[in-house]
C-alpha positions in Angstrom: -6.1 -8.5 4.8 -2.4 -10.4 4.4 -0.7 -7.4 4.1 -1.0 -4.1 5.5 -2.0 -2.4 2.1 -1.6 1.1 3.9 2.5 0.8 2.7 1.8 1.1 -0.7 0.7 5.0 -0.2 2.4 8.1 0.6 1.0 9.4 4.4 -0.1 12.5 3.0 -2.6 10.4 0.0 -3.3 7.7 2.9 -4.9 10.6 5.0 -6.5 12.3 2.4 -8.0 8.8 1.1 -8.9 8.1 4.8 -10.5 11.2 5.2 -13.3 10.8 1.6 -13.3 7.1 3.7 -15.5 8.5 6.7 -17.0 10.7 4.7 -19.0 8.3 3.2 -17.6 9.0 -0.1 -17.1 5.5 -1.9 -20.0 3.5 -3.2 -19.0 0.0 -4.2 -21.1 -1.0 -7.4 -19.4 -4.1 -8.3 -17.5 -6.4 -6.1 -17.4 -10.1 -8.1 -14.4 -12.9 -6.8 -11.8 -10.8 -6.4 -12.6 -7.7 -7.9 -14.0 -4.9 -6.5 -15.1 -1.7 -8.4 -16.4 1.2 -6.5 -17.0 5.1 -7.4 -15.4 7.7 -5.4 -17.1 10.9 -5.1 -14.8 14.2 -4.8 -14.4 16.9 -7.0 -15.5 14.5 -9.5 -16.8 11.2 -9.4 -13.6 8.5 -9.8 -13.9 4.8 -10.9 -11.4 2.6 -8.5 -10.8 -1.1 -9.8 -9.3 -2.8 -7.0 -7.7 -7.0 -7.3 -7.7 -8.7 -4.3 -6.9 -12.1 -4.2 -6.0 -14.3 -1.3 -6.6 -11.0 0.6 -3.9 -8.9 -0.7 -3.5 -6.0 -3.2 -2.3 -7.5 -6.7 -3.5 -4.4 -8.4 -5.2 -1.4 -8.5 -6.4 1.7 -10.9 -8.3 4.6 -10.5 -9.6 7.0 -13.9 -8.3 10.0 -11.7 -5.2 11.9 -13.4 -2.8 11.4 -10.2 -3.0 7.8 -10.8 -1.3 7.9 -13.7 2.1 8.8 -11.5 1.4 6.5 -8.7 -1.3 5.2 -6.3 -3.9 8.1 -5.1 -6.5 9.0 -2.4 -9.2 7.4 -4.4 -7.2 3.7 -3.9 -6.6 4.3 -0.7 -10.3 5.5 -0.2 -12.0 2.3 -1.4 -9.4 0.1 0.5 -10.6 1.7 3.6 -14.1 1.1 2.8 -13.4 -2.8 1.6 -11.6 -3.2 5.0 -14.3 -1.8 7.0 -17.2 -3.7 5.1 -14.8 -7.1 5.1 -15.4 -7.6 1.5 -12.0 -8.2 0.8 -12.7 -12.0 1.0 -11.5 -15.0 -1.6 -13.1 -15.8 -4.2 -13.7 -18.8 -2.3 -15.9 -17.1 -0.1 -17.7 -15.3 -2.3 -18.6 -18.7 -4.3 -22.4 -18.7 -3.3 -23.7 -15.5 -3.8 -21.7 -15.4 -7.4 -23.0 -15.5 -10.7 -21.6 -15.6 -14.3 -22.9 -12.2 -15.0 -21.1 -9.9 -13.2 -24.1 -7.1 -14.2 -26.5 -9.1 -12.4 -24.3 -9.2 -9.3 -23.8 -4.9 -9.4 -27.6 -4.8 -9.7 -28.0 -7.2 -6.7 -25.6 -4.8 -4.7 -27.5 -1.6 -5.5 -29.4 0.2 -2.7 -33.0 -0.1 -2.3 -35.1 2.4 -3.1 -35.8 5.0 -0.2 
């Protein structure tokens, strides 16, 4: 990415957020241009919305309650995992696997069936 995204957390969060990282805790289920939404599985299951254009953080939100006060382990989780699995592209580069429905692009990213 442009910037080193790991500033905009407190070490303690970025280690805990690192941590549900390797253990395999974020599932992406959307990731369309710029956006990327993934589900982060803790205590309860978290919805994080990240925007990343030009490969940098322009926002972020998570449904969790620390994220009200400022950004949390479940951010910091699903930046890990869009780093590691270079999906933190432009929109440019995303251009031919795109559609205009953004459902039919979260179904094409599901698993298959084991």
């Amino acid at each position: 990415m442009d910037q080193d995204w790991r500033d905009l957390f407190l070490p303690h969060i970025l280690t805990r957020g690192k941590k549900y990282w390797e253990e395999g805790k974020v599932n992406f289920y959307l990731v369309h241009g710029n956006r990327v939404a993934a589900s982060i599985h803790g205590t309860q299951d978290y919805q994080v919305e990240l925007d990343l254009p030009e490969g940098r953080v322009e926002d972020m939100k998570c449904t969790c309650p620390y994220a009200v006060r400022g950004n949390c382990k479940h951010m910091a989780a699903a930046l890990y995992a869009v780093e590691a699995e270079g999906i933190y592209l432009t929109a440019e580069d995303h251009t031919p696997e795109q559609t205009d429905n953004p459902w039919e692009e979260a179904i094409r990213n599901l698993p298959e069936a084991v």
